[in-house]
Structures are given as C-alpha cells and as structure tokens.
Wavefront OBJ file of the C-alpha trace (Angstrom):
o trace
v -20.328 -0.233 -6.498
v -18.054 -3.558 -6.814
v -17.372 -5.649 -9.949
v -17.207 -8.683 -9.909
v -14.368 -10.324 -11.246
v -13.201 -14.024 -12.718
v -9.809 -15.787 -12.312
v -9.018 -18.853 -13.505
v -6.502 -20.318 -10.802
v -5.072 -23.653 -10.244
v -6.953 -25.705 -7.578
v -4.414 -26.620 -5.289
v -3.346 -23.374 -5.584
v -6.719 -21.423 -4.927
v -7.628 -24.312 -1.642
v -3.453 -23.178 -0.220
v -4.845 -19.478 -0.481
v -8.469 -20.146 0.952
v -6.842 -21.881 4.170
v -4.105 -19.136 4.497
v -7.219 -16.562 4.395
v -8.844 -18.574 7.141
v -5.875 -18.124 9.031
v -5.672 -14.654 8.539
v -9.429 -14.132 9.518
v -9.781 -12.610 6.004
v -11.688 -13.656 2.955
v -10.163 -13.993 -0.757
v -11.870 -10.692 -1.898
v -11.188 -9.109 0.989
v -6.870 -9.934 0.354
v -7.471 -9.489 -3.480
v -8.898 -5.682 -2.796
v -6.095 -4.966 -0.237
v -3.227 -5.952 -3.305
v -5.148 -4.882 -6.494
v -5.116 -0.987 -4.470
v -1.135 -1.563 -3.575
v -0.975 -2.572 -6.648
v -2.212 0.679 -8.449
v -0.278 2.656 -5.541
v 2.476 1.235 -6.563
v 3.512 3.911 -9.260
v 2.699 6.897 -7.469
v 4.840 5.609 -3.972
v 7.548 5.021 -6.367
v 7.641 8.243 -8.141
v 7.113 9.753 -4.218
v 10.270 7.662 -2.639
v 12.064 8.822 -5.881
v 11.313 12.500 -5.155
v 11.919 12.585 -1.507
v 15.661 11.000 -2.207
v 16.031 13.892 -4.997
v 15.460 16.015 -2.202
v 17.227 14.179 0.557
v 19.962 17.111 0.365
v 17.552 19.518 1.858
v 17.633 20.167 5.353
v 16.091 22.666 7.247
v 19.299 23.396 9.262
v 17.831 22.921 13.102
v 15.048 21.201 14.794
v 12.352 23.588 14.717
v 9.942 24.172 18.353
v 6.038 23.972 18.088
v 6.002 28.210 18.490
v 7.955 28.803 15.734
v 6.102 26.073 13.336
v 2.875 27.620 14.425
v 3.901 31.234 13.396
v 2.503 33.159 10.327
l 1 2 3 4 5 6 7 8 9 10 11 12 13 14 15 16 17 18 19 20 21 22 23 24 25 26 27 28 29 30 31 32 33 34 35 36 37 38 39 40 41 42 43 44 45 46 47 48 49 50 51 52 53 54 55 56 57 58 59 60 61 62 63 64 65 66 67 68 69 70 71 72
C-alpha cells in the first residue's frame, strides 16, 4: 500500500521537473520513489563500500576454475 505524500515546491521549480519527467518518459512519483529508496540505501551501501575496502587486503591468491568453486 502507497502513501500519499505533500511537498510544497516552488512553481517554476516543480513545471522544470514535470517537463524533465516528460522527457524521461517517467512521472514525478515514479522519480520521487526511485530517490526516496536510494535514499534509504544510502547508509547501508556506505557501510558495504566501507567494509569491502577494510577487506581490500584479502586476496584469494589465484584465479579459481568453475571445478574447484563447485567442490564440497
């Protein structure tokens, strides 16, 4: 279920986004879902690209084949 939601947004402002939608083949709520969920991903990519260069030391050592990635 969606909620509705209420902005209060300059005109000239809102009519430059409207046309850039139209452009886009998009609608407004459409473009304001897609960055509100970036927008809460945000945090958790961050704390992810922060582990991964933690770990950026790590290295297996060799390129392994499918056989050996597939063993048990």
């Amino acid at each position: 279920m969606l909620t509705n939601v209420t902005f209060t947004v300059e005109p000239l402002l809102l009519r430059k986004a409207r046309e850039k939608a139209v452009q886009e083949r998009k609608v407004l709520n459409v473009l304001f879902r897609e960055w509100i969920t970036g927008y809460v991903r945000q945090g958790r990519d961050g704390k992810y690209r922060d582990l991964m260069k933690k770990l950026s030391y790590a290295s297996p050592g060799k390129k392994f084949t499918r056989e050996e990635l597939n063993e048990r």
